[in-house]
N, C-alpha and C positions, 0 to 999 in steps of 0.2 A: 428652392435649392437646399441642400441639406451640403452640411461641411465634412469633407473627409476627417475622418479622423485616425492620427497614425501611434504606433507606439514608439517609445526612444530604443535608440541600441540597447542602453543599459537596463531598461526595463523588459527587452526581450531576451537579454543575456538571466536575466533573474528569474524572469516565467522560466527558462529551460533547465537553470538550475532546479529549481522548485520541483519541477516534470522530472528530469530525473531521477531528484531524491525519493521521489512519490512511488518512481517504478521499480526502482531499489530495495526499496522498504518491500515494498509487496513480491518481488524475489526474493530475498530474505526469509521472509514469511513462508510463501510457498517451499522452498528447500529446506528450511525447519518441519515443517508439516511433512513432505516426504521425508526425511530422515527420523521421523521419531516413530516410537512402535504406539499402536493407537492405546496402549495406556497409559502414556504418558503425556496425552492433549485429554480437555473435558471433551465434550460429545463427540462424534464421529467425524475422520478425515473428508467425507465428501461434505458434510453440512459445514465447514469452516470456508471451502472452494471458492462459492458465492458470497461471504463474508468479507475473507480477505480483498474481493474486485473492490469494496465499497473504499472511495477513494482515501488517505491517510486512516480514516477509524476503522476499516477492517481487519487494517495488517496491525496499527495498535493493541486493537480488543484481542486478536491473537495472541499478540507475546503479552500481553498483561491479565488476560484471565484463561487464554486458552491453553496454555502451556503449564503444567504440574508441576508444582516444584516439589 
């Protein structure tokens, strides 16, 4: 027999926080990306698309190296 194994309230109150902010951040990201004119991001608007999915370091590496200041 193997033992169920459950998670607490508070610990699935925090995973959805977490999810949230995960898909927030990469909203974010994305309407920054459409809103800028492509000289103002390094390499091109479609190579960042699949970047930004890659979960929290996509949309980071966006606003920390993709964006021109």
């Amino acid at each position: 027999m193997t033992a169920k194994k459950t998670v607490s309230p508070p610990a699935k109150l925090a995973l959805g926080i977490v999810g949230l902010l995960q898909i927030a951040l990469a909203l974010a990201a994305f309407s920054d990306l459409w809103a800028r004119r492509d000289s103002e991001i390094r390499m091109t608007k479609p190579a960042w698309i699949p970047i930004i999915l890659i979960n929290w370091i996509g949309p980071l590496a966006y606003f920390i190296s993709g964006v021109k200041r």
